[in-house]
C-alpha positions in Angstrom: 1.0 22.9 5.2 2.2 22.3 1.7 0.6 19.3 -0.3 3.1 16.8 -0.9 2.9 13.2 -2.9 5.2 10.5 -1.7 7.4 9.2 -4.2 7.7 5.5 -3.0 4.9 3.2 -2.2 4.7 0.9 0.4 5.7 -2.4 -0.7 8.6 -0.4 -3.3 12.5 -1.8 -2.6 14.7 1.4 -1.8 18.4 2.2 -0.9 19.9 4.9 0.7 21.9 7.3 -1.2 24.9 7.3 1.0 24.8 4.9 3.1 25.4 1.1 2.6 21.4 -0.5 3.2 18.6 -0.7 1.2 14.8 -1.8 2.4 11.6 -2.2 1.4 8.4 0.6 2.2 6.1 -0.7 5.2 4.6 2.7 6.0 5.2 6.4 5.2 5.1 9.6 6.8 4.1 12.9 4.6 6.7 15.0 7.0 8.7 14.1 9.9 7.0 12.1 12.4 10.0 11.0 14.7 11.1 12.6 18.0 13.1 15.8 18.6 16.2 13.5 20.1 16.1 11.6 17.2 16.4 14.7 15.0 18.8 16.1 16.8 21.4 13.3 16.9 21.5 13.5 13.1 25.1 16.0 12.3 23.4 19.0 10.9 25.5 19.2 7.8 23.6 16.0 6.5 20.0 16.9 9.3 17.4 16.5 6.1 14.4 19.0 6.3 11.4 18.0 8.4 8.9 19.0 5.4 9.1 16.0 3.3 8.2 12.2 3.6 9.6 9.9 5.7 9.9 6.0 5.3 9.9 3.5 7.1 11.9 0.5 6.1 12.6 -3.0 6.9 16.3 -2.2 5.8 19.0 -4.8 5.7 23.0 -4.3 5.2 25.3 -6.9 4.8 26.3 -7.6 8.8 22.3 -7.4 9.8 18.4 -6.2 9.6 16.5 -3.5 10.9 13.6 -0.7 10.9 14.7 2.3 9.6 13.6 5.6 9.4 14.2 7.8 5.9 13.8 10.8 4.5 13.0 10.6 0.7 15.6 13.0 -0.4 17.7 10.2 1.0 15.9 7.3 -1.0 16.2 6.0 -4.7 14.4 2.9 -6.3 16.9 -0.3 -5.8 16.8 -2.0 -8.9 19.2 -4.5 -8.0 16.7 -7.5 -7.9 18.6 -9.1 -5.2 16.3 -10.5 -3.4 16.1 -8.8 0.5 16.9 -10.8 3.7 15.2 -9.2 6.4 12.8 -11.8 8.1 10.2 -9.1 9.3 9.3 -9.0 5.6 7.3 -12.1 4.9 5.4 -11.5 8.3 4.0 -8.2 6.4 4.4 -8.6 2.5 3.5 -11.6 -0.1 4.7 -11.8 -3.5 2.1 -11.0 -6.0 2.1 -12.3 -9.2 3.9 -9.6 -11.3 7.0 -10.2 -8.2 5.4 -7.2 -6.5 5.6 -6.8 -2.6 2.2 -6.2 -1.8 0.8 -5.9 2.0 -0.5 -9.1 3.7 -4.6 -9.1 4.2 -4.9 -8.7 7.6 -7.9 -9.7 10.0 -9.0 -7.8 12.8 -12.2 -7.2 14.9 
């Protein structure tokens, strides 16, 4: 298996290339990690190839919010600074002090 760097970080706002939603980073995959239906139910002339990272983003549009599941040849950096809606992202993310989305410390035992 080829060695491959993600180009987003987990807390980094993104938005898809072609369609209408952007998100920010709460986890990545270094290939495809999703099911074969999934896969399949993407039209192959736009299918992306398994052999990259995947993302997975608490994405937003402007009728609601959601997880979703991108391939980085899909992603650029969102440098909008709108500020994102999705709720899910407080329960996971704080604001450092730089304006950062960092991850929340988390307990567990």
């Amino acid at each position: 298996m080829k060695q491959r760097n993600a180009k987003f970080t987990i807390g980094e706002i993104v938005r898809h290339k072609v369609f209408p939603f952007r998100g920010v980073v709460f986890d990545v995959d270094p290939e495809f990690a999703n099911t074969e239906e999934w896969w399949n139910a993407i039209p192959p002339e736009i299918r992306p190839h398994k052999d990259q990272p995947f993302y997975h983003l608490l994405a937003e549009n402007d009728e609601t919010a959601y997880v979703a599941y991108v391939s980085e040849q899909n992603l650029v950096h969102d440098d909008s600074d709108e500020p994102l809606k999705n709720p899910q992202i407080a329960q996971i993310f704080e604001r450092a002090p730089t304006g950062q989305l960092k991850p929340r410390a988390i307990l567990a035992h």
